[in-house]
Structure formats: C-alpha cells, structure tokens
N, C-alpha and C positions, 0 to 999 in steps of 0.2 A: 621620484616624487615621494612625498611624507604621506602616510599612511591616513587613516581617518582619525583613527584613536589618538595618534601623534599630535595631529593636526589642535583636535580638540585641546587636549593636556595644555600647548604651549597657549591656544589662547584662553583660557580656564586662568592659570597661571599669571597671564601678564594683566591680567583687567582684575582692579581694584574697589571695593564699596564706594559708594558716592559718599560725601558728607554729611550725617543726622544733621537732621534740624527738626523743632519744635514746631508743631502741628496742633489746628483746633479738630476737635471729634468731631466736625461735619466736613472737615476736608481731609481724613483720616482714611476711607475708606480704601479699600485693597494696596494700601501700601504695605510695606514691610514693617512690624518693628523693630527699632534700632537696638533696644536692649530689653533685659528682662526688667516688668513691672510686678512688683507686691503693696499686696494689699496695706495698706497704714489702718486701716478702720475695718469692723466686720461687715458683715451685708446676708442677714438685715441687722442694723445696728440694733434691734430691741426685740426679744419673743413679743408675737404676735397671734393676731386671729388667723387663720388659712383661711375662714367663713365666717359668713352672719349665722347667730345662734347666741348662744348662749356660756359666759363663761362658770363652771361651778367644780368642784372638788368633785373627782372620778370615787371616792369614797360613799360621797353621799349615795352615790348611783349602782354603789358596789350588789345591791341585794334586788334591782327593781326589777319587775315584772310590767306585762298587760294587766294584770288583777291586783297588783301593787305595788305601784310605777314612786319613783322618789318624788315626794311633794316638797319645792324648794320656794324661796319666797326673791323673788326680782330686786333689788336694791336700787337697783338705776341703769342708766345704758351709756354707754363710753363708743362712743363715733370714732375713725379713723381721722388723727391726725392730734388728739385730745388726748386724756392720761385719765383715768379711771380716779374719784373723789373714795370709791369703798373701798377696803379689801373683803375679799370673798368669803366668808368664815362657814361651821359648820351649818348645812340647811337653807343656805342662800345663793345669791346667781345674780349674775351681771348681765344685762343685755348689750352683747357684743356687735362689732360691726366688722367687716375683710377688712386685715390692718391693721386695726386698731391695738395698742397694747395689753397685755392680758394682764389683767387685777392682780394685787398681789392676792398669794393663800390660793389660784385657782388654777388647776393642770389639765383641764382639759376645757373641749370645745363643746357643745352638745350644738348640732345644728337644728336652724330655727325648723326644720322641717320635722326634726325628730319630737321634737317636744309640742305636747298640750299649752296654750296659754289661755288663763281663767284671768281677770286681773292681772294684779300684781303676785301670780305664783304661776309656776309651770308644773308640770308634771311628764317626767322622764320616763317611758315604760321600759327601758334597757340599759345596762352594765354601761359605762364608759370609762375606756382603756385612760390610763395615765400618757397625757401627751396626745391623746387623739386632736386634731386639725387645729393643732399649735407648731408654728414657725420657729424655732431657736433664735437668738440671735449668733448669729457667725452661721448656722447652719449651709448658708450656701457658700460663706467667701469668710474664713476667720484670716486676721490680722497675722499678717508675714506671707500670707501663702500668695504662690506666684499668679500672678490672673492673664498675666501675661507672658507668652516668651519670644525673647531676642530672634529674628529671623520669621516668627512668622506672619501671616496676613494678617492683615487686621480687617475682618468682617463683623458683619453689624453684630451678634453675640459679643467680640471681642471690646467692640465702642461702646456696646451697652452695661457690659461689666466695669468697664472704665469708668464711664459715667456712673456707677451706683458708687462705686470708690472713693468719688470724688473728685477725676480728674477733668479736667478742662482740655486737657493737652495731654496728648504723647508724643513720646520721642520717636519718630522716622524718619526712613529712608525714602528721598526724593523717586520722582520718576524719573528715568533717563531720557533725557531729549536726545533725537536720530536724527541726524541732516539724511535724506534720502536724495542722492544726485544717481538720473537716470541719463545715461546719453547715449546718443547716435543719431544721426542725421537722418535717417528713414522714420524715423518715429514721429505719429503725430497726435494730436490730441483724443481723446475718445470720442468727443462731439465733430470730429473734423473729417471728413469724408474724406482717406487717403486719396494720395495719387498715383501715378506707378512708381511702382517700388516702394513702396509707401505702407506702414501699418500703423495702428494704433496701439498708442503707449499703456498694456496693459499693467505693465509692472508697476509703475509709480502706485496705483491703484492698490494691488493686490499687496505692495511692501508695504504701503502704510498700514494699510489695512491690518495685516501681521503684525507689525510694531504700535498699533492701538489694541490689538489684543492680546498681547505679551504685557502690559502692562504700562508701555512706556510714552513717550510722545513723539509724533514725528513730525517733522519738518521739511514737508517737501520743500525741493528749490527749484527752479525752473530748470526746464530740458538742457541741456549743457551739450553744446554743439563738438563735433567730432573735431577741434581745434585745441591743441596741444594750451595757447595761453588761456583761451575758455575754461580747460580744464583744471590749469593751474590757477587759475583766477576762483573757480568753485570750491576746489579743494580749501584754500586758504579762508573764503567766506567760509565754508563748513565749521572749520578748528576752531574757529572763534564764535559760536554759534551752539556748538552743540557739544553733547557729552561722546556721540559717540556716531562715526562719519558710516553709512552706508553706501558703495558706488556699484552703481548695476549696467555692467556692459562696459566696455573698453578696456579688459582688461586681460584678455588673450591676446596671439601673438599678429596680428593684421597690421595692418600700414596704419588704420586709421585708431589703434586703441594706445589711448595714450594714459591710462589711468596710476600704469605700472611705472613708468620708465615718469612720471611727474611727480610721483612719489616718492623716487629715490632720487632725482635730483631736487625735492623739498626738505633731504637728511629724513626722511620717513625711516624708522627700524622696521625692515622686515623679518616677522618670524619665517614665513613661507610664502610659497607661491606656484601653486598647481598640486594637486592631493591626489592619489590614487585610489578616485573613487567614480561612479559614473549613478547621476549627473554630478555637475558641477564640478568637472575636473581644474579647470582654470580659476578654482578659490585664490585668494590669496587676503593676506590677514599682515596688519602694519600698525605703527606706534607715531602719528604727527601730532607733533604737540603736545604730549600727552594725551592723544585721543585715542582709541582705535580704530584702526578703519579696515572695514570688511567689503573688501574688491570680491564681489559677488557674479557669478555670469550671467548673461542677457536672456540667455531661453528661459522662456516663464516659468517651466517644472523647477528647475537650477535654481532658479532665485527662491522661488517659495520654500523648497527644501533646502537648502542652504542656509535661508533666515531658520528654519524649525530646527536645525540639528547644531547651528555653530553660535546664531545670532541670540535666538530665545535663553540658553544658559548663560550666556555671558551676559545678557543683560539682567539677567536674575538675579547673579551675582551682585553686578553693580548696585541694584535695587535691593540690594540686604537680605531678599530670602534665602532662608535654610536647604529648600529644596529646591534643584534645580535641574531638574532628569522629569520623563513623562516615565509612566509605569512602562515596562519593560516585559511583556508574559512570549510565550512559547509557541506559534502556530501552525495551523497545517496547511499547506496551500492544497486548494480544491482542483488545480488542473497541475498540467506539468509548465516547466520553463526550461529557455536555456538561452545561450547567445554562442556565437559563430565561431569565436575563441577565442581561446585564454588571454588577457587583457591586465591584469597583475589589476584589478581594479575592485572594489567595494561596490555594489550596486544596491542603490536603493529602489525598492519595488513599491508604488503605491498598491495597495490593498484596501479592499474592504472586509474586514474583520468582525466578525459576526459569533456568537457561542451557540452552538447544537449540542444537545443531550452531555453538557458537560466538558464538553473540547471546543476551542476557539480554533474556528475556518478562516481562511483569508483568501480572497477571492478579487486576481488583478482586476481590474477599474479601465482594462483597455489597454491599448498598446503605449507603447514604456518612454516613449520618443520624449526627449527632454523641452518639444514644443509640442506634446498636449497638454494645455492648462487644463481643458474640462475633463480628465481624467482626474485632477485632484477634489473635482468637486464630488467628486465620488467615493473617495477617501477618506479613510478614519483612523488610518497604519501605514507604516513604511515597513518592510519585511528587508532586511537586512543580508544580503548574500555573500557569504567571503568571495575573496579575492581568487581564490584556487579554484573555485565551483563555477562549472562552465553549462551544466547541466543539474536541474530537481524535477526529480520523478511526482506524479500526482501521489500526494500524501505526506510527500518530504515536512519534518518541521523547521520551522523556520525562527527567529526573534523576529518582534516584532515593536517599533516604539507606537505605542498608541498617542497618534498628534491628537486626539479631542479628550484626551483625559487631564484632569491637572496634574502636577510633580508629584510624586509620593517616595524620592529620594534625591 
C-alpha cells in the first residue's frame, strides 16, 4: 500500500487550477485571486481632512497658549466632496469638514473641538504639529503597490481596496463544483425510517456539507444503487457535470463494490488504491475525463477525514489558493493510547485540542472506531501516529492538523 504522504504528493500533483475568469466585487467574495493586482491610482487620490475642524498654518499656532491662544480669522468652509475657493495664508483658517480637501498654504487640522469660535475668528489655545489630522494622498494605497496578491482570498478588506482602486472586477479562480455519488443499497434517506438492515444516509449530508465549507460547490446525485451499470451510468453523468467526482462506498473489495473495477474498465488513470493509513485504508484517487475522482470509504469517520486530509488541498489548489495545509503545531495527548499490533498503518486520531499554561493538550473525543461520527463533533485535531507506533504513553507529543483552523501554508 502507498504510504500517506505518497498518496497526497501524487494527487497534489496531478490536479491542476481551474480557469480565471472575470468576476464583479459582489460576487468576489472568498475566492481566490487569479493574479497579482496594483494599484493604477492612489487612495486617497487627494490630502484630505481626517476631521471637522479647522484648516490653518501649524505656524500660526507655533506660540499659543490658554492666556494667549492664536487668534486666526475663518475665510470660508470647504464641505467634503467641493474644493476650497481660499488659500490659507498667514492668520487665517478655513472651516473644514471629514474629507474634504485641505486649502492650499494649510498643514494641519485644528479640531473643531479644540478651537474657540467668536464670529468669523477662532481662537487656538495650543501648538499644532505639521500634518496633524491630514490624510496624504497615496498614504494608504500609492500607485504601483500591489493591493492585491495572486493566490489569495479575497475577503471584504481585500473588495473594498479594490473597489477604492477603482476596480469593478477582479480576476478569479472559480469554485470547484463536486458531483458527490453515495452508494449502497442499505442506505436510506435521513427523513425515512429505515428498515432491517437499513441506515440512514448520513454521508451525502456530512460530504456536502464539507465541500460547501472548503469553499467549493457540491452536487449531490441521487443514491446510486449497488448495480455495476447504475454505477457506470453515475460515473459518466458525474464527468460531465462536475469539476471534480467524489464516490463514497463501493470501493472496497465485496461482491457488491463496483466503484473500482468501473473505473478502470471507463480507461479511468489510477494513481492508487488502498493507502496505509487507518481510517480510510481503501482510498483510492483516479483521472476520468480529465476529472479527479476521490473513491472515498463508507464508514462516516473515513469519509469526513479523507475529504479533510486528501480532498480539502486539492480542491484548494484547483480554486487558486496559495495556501493549502491547516496549521500544523505539536501536542501532548492527556491520556495514553495504543492498538493490538503493528499494522504498517498511519492512524489518524480525533482529538480535542485545547492550550493550558502555554502547551497545547489533545484529549481523544471517544473511541477511534471509524463508524463513530459523533466523536468528530467533538473534534478540532487529528493527531497523527506513525506507522511503527503501536503504543503512546500519557504525555507523548504528538503532530497535530488543526481541522478548524484556516491554511496558514
């Protein structure tokens, strides 16, 4: 069996960026961007007021006092959005508004709170610095600098920089649309009160689910019966349909899993198929069409962690972001563990991962069985166990992928 790391590399590898395409800023939100944006224009394109107050020469003001404050004489007031008729010369002052452009001849701001008004004259009882509560223009964004970079999210900061730029549009990377094909003939709806032998399809549920919060879209298809042309019948609607085929269950060695052996007589490329990892040993990862398809396994833990560790980067990729890994830190697990023996196998352990006094704890979620779901809802970590480790003592550290963090590599 190919190892984990293996596994990953080869599909890392064969899955490629979707297409850019031109995007308006209100349907921009958490995509990727496709390339680096610079600024053409600055922002704010003109010095400005930071406040209402007063525009006047930091000079005049350089000597004043409470007992003899600068007496300057009002010219006029310039509103935002209008252009000042004065300039500011010595002993006079402009009535300013947030905004609005600053008079020629005047470097600073005196706020209206600071100043006495009698008439048409103010009176300053304090020093005002050069540049006090004046805006530059370029100070937040000058011309050439990048406002945007290739790969990453684009969140509202990022649209709202755009937008001061002046753009309408950016260049992204689409979502990936997921055909999600659950199958097996004991399975039945979540509203449907099984019958014997009979459970309810929690996975369609819980995979979309995942693949709307990876970023991507998914596409359930109806339940796909335990029948070899059913399945090649799904398969073929999926490739045409979607960017990228998810199949959950059928794909071990039983009489009735026909996921594998439909795929390769559909000239499917297989990278692999079965990983030496526990759950989800019966992975298997393929190229129809030019699609991927991720032959995922049936027990609920398998499928949910299999989408987190194989599914989620490679759809990252596709979707153009930069980063495509969950942080990665060190843990301690709070009791011991172990299993019966050696197994040449990777095990991923849910945990709940927690920080005391400066060290991160991770503390199992229950028994490991790859059909407790509600041990993931307890989860926040996969704690990661080599292959050779048959046994960890209380205290052992451990890696750990933190599933509720975002990428930060």
């Amino acid at each position: 069996m190919i190892t984990y790391g293996k596994a990953l590399e080869q599909v890392l590898s064969a899955v490629a960026r979707l297409p850019s395409f031109r995007v308006s800023l209100a349907d921009a939100l958490g995509l990727a961007a496709a390339a680096d944006v610079l600024a053409d224009e600055p922002v704010p394109p003109f010095t400005n007021s930071a406040m209402d107050g007063f525009a006047v020469r930091s000079a005049d003001c350089a000597g004043a006092s409470s007992e003899r404050p600068a007496h300057l004489r009002v010219l006029a007031e310039v509103w935002a959005g209008r252009v000042a008729a004065y300039r500011v010369d010595r002993g006079t002052a402009v009535r300013i508004m947030t905004g609005a452009p600053v008079p020629e001849g005047a470097d600073a701001i005196v706020p209206i709170e600071s100043a006495s008004v009698t008439g048409e004259w103010i009176d300053v009882p304090r020093p005002v610095r050069p540049g006090a509560n004046i805006r530059l223009a370029g100070e937040d964004i000058e011309v050439g600098a990048r406002v945007v970079e290739a790969g990453s999210t684009l969140r509202p900061a990022e649209i709202g920089v755009l937008a001061a730029t002046g753009r309408v549009e950016v260049l992204a990377v689409p979502r990936a649309r997921i055909a999600v094909l659950t199958t097996g003939d004991e399975l039945v709806d979540a509203s449907d009160v099984p019958g014997p032998g009979q459970i309810r399809d929690a996975n369609v549920h819980s995979v979309c689910a995942q693949t709307a919060a990876f970023g991507a879209v998914a596409i359930p298809f109806p339940r796909v019966p335990d029948r070899r042309d059913a399945v090649e019948g799904a398969l073929r609607e999926a490739a045409a349909a979607a960017d990228v085929i998810v199949t959950n269950g059928g794909i071990s060695m039983g009489d009735s899993d026909f996921v594998k052996m439909v795929l390769d007589d559909l000239g499917a490329q297989r990278s692999f198929w079965r990983v030496a990892q526990k759950p989800g040993g019966p992975l298997g990862f393929w190229i129809l069409d030019g699609k991927p398809v991720f032959g995922i396994p049936g027990n609920p833990v398998a499928a949910m962690v299999m989408m987190e560790e194989y599914v989620r980067p490679a759809l990252r990729k596709m979707m153009g972001y930069s980063k495509l890994y969950r942080p990665e830190h060190e843990g301690v697990l709070d009791r011991a563990w172990s299993k019966t023996m050696p197994d040449g196998r990777l095990q991923f352990l849910r945990v709940l991962a927690r920080e005391h006094e400066g060290t991160l704890h991770a503390a199992l979620t229950g028994p490991q069985g790859s059909g407790i779901l509600s041990s993931m809802t307890r989860a926040n970590a996969l704690a990661l166990v080599p292959e050779d480790v048959t046994a960890l003592p209380q205290g052992s550290r451990v890696p750990l992928h933190m599933t509720e963090q975002p990428e930060d590599h």
